[in-house]
C-alpha positions in Angstrom: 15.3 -1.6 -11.9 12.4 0.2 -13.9 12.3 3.8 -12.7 9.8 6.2 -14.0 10.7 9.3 -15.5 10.4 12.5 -13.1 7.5 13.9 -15.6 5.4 10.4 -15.2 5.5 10.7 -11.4 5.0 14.4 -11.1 1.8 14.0 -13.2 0.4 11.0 -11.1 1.3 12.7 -7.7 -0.9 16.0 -9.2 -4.3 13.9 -9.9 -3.6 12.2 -6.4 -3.1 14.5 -4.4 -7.1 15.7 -4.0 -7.7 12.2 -3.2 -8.4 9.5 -1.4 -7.9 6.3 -1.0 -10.2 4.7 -3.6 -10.7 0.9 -2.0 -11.6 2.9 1.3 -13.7 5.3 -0.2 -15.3 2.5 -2.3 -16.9 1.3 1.2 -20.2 1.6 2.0 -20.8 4.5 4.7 -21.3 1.8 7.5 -17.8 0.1 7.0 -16.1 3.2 6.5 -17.3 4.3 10.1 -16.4 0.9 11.7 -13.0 0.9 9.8 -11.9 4.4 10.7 -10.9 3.5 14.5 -8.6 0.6 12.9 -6.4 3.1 10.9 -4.1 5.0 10.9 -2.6 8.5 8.8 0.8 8.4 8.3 3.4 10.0 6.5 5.3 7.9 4.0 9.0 9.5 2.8 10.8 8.2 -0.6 13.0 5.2 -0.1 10.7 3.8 3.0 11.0 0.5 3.0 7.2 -0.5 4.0 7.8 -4.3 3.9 10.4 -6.9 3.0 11.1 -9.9 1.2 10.1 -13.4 2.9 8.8 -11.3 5.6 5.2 -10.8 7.6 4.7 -6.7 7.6 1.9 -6.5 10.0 0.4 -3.6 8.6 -1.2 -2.5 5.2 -1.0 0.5 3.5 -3.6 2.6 2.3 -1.7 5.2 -0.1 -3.7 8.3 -0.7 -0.6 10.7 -2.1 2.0 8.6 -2.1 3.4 5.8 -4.8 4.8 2.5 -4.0 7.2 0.6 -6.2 6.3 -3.2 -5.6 9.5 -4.9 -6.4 10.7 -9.2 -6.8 13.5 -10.5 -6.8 14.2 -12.0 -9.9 16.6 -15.4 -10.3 19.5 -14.5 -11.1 19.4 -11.7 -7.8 18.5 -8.7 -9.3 15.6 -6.7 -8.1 13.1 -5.2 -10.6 9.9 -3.1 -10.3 6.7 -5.3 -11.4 3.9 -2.7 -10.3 3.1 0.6 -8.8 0.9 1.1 -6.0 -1.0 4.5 -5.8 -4.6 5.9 -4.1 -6.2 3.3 -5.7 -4.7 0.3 -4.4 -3.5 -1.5 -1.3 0.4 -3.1 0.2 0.3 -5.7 1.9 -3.7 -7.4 0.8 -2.0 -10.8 -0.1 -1.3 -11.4 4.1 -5.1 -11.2 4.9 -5.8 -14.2 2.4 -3.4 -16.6 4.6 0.4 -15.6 3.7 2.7 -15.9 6.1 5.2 -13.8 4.7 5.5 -11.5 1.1 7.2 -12.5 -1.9 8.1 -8.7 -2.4 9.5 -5.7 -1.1 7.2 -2.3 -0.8 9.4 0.7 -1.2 8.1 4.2 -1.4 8.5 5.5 -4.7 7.1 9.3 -3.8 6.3 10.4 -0.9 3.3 11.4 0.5 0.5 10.2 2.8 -1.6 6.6 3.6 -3.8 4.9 6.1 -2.4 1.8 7.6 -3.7 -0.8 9.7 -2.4 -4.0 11.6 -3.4 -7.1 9.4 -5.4 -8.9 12.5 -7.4 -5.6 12.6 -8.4 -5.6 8.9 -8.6 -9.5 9.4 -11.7 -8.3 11.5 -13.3 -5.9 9.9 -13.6 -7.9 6.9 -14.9 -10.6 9.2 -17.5 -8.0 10.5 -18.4 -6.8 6.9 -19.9 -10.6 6.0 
């Protein structure tokens, strides 16, 4: 399993922790107030296990200061870390396109803060948004 040095996540934790969310705060000011009754702050804490393998979440994740280690399953049973999540991204996006379940697990790397929703929500405020 890939794990960063303590220096490399110290130093992405410091330019993150001033902001937010980038795909929310990439919204224009109309969306952002219909999203904001869908979601919700939360506090994330290292080793959180924010979704399973072969399994259907029902929420995404916002990160604003936290980081997320997306990790597979690889064949022969080992687990490795293929990306980072961090205040520019989103966990959990591939179950509004028509997934039923995730082929990875979502396990908080550093902890800190996101915004989550239920998927059906953000299912209709994308709907909302066309």
């Amino acid at each position: 399993m890939l794990t960063p040095s303590r220096h490399l996540v110290g130093t992405i934790l410091s330019r993150m922790q001033s902001l937010q969310n980038r795909f929310l705060a990439a919204l224009e000011t109309a969306a952002q107030r219909r999203w904001q009754p869908i979601l919700e702050p939360v506090a994330l804490h290292a080793g959180q296990v924010l979704q399973e393998f072969d399994q259907n979440p029902g929420h995404l994740y916002f990160p604003q200061s936290a980081l997320i280690a997306l990790q597979q399953r690889q064949r022969d049973g080992s687990i490795a870390d293929v990306a980072l999540v961090g205040c520019d991204g989103v966990v959990g996006a591939h179950l509004v396109f028509g997934a039923d379940a995730t082929m990875s697990r979502a396990v908080v790397l550093a902890a800190g803060t996101a915004q989550r929703c239920p998927v059906s929500a953000f299912q209709q405020a994308v709907e909302a948004d066309r």
